[in-house]
MIKOL-231738 format. One line per 2 residues: their letters; for each residue z, y, x of N, C-alpha, C. Coordinates in nm, 3 decimals, m for minus. Each point is the difference from the previous one (the first is absolute). Example, Ala and Ser with C-alpha at 12.3 -4.5 7.8 and 13.67 -1.06 7.14 Angstrom:
as) 0.780:m0.569:1.319:0.000:0.119:m0.089:0.000:0.120:0.090; m0.072:0.105:m0.035:0.006:0.119:0.082:0.073:0.109:m0.077
//
This chain:
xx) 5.515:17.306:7.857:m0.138:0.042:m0.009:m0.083:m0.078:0.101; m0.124:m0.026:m0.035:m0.117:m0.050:0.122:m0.091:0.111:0.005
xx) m0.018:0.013:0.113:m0.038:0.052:0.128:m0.124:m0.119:0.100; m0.124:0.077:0.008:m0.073:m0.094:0.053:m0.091:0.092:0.083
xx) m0.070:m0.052:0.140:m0.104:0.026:0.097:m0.078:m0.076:m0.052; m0.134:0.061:0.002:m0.127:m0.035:0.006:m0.085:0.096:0.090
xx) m0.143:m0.109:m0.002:m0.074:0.103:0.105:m0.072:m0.092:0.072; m0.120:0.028:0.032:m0.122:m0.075:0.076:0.103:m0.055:0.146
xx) m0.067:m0.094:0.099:0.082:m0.037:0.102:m0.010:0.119:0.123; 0.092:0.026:0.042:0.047:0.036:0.143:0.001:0.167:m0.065
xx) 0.076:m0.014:m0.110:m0.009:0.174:m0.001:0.152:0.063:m0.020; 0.126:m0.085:0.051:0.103:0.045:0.031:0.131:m0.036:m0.078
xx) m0.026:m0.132:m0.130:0.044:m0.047:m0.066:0.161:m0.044:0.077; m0.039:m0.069:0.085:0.133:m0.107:0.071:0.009:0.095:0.112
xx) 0.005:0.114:0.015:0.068:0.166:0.143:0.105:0.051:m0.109; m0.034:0.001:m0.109:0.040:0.049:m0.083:0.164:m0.039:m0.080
xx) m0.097:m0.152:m0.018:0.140:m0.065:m0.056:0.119:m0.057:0.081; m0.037:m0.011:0.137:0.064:m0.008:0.117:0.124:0.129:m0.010
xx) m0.112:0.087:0.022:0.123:0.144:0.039:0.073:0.030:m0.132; m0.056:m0.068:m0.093:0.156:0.010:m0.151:0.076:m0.081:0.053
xx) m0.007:m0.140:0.021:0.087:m0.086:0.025:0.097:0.007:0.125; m0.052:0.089:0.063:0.060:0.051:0.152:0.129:0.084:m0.049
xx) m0.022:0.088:m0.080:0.055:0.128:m0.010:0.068:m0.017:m0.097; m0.036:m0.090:m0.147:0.112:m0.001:m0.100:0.057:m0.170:m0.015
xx) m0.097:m0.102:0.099:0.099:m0.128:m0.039:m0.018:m0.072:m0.084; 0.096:m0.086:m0.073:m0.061:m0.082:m0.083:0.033:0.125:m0.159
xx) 0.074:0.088:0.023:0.009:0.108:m0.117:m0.081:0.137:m0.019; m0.047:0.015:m0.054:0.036:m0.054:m0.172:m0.128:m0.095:m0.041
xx) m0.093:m0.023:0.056:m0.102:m0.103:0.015:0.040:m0.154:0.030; m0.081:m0.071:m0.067:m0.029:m0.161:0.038:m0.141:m0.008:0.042
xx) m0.008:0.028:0.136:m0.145:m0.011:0.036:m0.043:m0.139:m0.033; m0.154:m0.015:m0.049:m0.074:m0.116:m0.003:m0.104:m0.017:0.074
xx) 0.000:m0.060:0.075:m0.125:m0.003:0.059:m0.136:m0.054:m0.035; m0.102:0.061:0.044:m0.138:m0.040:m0.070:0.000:m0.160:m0.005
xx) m0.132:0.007:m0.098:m0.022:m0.143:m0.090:m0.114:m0.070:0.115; m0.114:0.116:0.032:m0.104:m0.125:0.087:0.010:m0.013:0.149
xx) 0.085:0.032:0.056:0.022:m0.060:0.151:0.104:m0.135:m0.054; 0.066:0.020:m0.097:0.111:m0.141:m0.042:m0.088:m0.077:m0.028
xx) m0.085:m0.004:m0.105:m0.117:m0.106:m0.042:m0.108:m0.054:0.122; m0.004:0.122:0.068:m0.065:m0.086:0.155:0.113:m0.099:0.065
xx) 0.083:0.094:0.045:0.079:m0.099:0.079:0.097:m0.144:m0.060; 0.021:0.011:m0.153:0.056:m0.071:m0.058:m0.079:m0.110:m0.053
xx) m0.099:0.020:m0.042:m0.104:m0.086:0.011:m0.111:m0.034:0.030; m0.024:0.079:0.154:m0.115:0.002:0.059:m0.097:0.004:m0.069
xx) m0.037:0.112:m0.094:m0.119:0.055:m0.058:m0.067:0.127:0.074; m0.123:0.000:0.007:m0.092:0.104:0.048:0.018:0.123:m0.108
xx) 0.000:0.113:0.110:0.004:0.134:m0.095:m0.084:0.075:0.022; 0.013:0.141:m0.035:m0.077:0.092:m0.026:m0.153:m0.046:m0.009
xx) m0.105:0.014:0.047:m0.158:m0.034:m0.050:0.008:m0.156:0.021; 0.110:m0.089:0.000:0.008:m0.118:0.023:0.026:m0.096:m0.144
xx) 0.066:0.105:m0.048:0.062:m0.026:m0.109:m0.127:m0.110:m0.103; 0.054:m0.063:m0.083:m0.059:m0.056:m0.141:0.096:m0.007:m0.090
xx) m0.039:m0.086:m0.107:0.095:0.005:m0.125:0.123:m0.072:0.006; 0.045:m0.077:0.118:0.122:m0.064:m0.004:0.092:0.121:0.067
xx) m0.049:0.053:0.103:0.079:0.136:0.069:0.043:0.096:m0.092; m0.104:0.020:m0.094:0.043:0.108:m0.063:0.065:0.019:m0.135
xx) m0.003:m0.152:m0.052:0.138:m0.034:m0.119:0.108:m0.009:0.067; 0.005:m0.070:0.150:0.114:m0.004:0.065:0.102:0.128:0.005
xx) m0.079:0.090:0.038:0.010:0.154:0.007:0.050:0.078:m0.113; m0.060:m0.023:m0.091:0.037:0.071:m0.119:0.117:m0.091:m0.052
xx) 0.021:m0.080:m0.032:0.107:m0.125:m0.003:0.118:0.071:0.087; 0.032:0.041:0.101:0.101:0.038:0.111:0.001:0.148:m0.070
xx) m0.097:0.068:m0.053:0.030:0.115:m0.067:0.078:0.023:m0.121; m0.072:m0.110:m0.096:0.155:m0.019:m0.103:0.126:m0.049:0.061
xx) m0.008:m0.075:0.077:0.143:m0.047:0.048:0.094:0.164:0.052; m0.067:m0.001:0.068:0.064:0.167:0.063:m0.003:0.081:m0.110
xx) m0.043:0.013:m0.114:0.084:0.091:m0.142:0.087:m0.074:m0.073; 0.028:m0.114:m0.013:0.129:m0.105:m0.065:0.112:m0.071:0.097
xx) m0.080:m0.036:0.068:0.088:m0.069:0.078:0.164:0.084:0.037; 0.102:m0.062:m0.035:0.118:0.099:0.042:0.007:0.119:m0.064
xx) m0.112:0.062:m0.055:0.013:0.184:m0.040:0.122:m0.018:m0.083; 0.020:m0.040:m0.065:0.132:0.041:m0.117:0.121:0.037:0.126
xx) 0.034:m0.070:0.045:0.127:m0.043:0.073:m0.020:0.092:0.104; m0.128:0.029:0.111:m0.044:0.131:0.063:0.072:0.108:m0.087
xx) m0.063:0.025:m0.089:m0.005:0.153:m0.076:0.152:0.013:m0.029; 0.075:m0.083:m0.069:0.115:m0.011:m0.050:0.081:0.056:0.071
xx) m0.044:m0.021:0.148:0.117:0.057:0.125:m0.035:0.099:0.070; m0.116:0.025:m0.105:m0.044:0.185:0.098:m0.074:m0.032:0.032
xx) m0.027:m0.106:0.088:m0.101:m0.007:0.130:m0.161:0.037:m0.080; m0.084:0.122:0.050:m0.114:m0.002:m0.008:m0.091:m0.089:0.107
xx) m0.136:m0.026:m0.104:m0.052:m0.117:0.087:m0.098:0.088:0.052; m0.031:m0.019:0.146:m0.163:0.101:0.037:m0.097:m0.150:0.087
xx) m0.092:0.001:m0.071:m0.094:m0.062:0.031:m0.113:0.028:0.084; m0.026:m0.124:0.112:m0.101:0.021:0.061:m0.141:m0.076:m0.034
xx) m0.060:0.086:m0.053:m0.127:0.009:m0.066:0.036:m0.102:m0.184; m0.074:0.046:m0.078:0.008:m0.042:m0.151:m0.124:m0.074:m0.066
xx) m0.004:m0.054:m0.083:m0.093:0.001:m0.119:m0.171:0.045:0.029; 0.045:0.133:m0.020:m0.100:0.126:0.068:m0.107:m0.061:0.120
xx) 0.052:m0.010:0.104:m0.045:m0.084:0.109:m0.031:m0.161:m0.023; 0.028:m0.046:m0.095:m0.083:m0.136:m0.054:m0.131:m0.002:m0.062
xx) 0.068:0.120:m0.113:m0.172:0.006:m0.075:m0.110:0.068:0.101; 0.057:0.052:0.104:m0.088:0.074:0.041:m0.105:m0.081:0.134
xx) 0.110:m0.089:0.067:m0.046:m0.065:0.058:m0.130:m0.157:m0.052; 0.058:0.012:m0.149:m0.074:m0.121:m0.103:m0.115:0.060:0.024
xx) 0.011:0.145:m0.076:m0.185:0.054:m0.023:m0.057:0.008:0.111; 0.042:0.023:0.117:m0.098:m0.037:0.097:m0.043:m0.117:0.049
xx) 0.083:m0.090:m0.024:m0.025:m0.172:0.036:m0.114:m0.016:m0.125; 0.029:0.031:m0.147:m0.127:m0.027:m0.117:m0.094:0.058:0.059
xx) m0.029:0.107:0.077:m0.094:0.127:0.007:m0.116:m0.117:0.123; 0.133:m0.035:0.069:m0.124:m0.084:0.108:m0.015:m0.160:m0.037
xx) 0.027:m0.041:m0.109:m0.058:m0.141:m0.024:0.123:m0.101:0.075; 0.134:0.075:0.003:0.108:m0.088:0.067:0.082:m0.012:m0.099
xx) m0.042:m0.008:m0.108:0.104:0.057:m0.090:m0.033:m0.107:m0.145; 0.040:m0.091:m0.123:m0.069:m0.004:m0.100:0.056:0.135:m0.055
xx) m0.146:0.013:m0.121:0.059:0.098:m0.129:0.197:m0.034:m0.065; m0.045:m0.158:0.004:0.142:m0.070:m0.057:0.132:0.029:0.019
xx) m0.029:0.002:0.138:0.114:0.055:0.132:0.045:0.129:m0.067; m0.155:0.089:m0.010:0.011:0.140:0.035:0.101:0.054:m0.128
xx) m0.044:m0.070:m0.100:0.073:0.041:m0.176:0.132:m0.023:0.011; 0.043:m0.138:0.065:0.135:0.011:0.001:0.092:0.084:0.078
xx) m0.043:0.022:0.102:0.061:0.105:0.098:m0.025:0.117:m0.091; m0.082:0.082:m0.049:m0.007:0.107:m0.094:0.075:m0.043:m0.084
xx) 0.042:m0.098:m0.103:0.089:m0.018:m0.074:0.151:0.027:0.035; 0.049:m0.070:0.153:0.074:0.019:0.036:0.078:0.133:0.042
xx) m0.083:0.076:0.044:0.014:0.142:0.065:0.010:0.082:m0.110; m0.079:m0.014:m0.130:0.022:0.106:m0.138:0.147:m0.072:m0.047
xx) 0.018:m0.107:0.010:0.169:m0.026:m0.026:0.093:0.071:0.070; m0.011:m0.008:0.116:0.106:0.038:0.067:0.033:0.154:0.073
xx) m0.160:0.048:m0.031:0.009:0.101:0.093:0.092:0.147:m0.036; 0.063:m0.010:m0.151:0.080:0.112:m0.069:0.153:m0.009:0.038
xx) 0.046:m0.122:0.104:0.138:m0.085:0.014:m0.027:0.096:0.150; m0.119:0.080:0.061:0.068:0.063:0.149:0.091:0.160:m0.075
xx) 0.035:0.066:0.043:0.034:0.149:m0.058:m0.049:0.066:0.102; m0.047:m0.037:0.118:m0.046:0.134:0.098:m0.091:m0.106:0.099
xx) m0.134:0.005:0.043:m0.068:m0.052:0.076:m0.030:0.095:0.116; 0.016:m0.012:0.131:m0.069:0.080:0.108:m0.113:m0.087:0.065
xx) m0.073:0.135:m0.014:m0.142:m0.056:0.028:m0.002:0.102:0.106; m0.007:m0.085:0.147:m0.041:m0.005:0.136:m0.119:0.073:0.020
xx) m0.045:0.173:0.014:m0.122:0.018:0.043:m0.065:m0.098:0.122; m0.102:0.000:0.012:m0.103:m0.029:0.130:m0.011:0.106:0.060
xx) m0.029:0.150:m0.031:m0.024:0.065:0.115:0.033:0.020:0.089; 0.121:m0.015:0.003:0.100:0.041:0.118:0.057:m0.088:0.112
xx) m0.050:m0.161:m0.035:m0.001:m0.093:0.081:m0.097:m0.123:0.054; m0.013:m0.016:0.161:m0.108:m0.049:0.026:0.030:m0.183:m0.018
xx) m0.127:m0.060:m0.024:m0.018:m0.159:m0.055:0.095:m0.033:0.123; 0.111:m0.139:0.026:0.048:m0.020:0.105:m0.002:m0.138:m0.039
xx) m0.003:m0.075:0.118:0.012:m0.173:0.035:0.121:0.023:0.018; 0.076:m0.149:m0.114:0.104:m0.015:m0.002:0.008:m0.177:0.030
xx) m0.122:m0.065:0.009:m0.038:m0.106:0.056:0.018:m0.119:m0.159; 0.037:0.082:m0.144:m0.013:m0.068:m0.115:m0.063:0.116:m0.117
xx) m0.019:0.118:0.018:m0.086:0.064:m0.089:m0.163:0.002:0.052; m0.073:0.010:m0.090:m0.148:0.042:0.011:m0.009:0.126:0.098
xx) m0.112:0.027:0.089:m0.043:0.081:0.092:m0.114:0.068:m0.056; m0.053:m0.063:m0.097:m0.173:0.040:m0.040:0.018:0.084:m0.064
xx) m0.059:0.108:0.070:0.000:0.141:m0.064:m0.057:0.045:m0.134; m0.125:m0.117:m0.010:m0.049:0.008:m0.184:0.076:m0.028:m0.041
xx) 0.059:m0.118:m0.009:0.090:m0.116:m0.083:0.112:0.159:m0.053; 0.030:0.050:0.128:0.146:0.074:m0.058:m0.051:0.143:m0.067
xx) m0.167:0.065:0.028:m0.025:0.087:m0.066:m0.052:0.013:m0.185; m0.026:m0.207:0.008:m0.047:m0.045:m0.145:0.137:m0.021:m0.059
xx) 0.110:m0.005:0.086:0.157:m0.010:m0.104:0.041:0.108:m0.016; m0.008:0.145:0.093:0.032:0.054:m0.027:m0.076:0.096:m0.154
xx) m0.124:0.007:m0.038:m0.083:0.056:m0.045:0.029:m0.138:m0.172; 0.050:m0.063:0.045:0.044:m0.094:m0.165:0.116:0.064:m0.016
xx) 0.084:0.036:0.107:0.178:0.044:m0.055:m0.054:0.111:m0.047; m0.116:0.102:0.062:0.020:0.132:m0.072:m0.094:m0.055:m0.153
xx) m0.027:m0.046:m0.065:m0.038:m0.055:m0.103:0.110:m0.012:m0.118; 0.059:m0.118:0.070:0.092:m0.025:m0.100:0.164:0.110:m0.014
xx) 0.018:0.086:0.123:0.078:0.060:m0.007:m0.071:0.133:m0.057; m0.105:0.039:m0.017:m0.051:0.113:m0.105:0.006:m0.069:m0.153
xx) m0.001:m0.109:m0.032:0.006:m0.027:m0.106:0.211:m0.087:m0.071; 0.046:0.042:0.099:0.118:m0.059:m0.014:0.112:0.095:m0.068
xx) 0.038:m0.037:m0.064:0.096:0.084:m0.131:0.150:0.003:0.040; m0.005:m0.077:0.138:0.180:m0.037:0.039:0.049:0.107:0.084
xx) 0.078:0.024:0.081:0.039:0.114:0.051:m0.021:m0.036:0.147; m0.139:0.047:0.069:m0.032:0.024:0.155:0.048:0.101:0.049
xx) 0.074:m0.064:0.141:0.008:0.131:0.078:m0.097:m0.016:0.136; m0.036:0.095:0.041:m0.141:m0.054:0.102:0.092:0.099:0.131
xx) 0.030:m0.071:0.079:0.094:m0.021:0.142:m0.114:0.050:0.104; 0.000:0.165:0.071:m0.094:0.051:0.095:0.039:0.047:0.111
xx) m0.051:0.019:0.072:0.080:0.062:0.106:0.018:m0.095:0.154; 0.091:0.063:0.043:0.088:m0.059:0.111:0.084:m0.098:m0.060
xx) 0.071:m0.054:0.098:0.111:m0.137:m0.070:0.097:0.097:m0.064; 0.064:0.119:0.049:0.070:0.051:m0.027:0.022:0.103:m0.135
xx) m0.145:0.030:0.001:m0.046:0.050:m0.122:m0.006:m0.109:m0.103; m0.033:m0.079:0.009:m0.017:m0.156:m0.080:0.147:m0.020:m0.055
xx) 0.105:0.032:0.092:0.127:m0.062:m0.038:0.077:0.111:m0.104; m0.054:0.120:0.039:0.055:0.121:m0.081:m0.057:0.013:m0.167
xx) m0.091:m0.043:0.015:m0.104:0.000:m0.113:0.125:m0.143:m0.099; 0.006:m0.133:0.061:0.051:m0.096:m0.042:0.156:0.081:m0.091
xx) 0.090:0.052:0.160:0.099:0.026:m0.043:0.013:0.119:m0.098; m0.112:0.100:m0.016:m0.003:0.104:m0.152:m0.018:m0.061:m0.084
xx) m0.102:m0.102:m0.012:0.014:m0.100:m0.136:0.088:m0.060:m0.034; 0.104:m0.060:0.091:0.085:m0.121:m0.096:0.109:0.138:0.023
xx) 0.058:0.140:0.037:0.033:0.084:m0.046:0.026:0.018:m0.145; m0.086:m0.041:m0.059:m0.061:0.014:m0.141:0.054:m0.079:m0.085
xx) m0.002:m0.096:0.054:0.093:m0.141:m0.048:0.137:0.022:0.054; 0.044:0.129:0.030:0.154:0.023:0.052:0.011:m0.157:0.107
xx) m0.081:m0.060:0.068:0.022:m0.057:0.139:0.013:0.067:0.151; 0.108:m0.028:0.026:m0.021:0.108:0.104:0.016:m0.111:0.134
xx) m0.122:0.025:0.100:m0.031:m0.090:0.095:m0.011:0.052:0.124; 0.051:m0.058:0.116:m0.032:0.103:0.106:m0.075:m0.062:0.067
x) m0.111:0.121:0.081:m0.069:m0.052:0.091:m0.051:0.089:0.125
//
């Protein structure tokens, strides 16, 4: 099964996927790690309000890769994949790059093309509240408190209109992790944390 984080920046995505990987290892997960700190650092592209249309095919591009790449041979051996950040977090980050003139329409269609392809291949998305955690310098995410209140206010957009299965992650870390581990419960995964 895939398993994916999403969620505006600094709202607890990578505390999260840390303390799975702490506690259960490389099993029963193949963690992946996110697509746009790789596309920065891999090919020194500008992100978040930096972004244009080469960043953000790049981006979505690393998003199909992370649903094909290997999955057969993953799945085959059990291993569930949990992803850090998806699809979800492309289109979402697109419409705000179109929204401010950083963006073409051109760009914007294919990334929407891309994301209505792929986005039925997650089985469980956690979506990272904001309330419960403050903006933090990590010295490679955005600080600007609009920037992250105009992403967050597009995720609640497209996640009111999203037909896939959200789980929206609140609380404490600990509450966050309990919430995780009743869901994949469900999926008879049993994870400790």
């Amino acid at each position: 099964m895939i398993f994916s984080f999403t969620g505006a920046q600094s709202t607890g995505k990578s505390t999260l996927l840390k303390k799975l990987h702490e506690q259960n290892g490389d099993y029963p997960f193949t963690f992946v790690p996110e697509v746009t700190r790789l596309v920065m650092r891999d090919y020194q592209m500008a992100i978040n309000e930096d972004g244009d249309d080469l960043t953000q095919m790049l981006i979505m591009t690393e998003h199909i890769r992370n649903i094909y790449k290997n999955r057969t041979d993953r799945l085959m051996r059990g291993m569930h994949q949990i992803y850090d950040r998806c699809a979800l977090d492309g289109i979402v980050y697109s419409h705000w790059l179109l929204d401010k003139g950083k963006l073409s329409r051109s760009c914007f269609e294919a990334s929407e093309i891309i994301y209505k392809k792929i986005k039925s291949k997650y089985d469980i998305i956690f979506y990272t509240s904001p309330d419960d955690v403050k903006l933090v310098d990590d010295g490679e995410r955005s600080t600007n408190i609009n920037f992250r209140n105009d992403i967050i206010n597009l995720f609640d957009l497209y996640i009111n209109s999203y037909k896939g299965k959200i789980v929206e992650l609140k609380g404490s870390v600990k509450e966050r992790l309990d919430t995780i581990k009743s869901t994949l419960a469900n999926y008879n995964i049993d994870i400790k944390i």
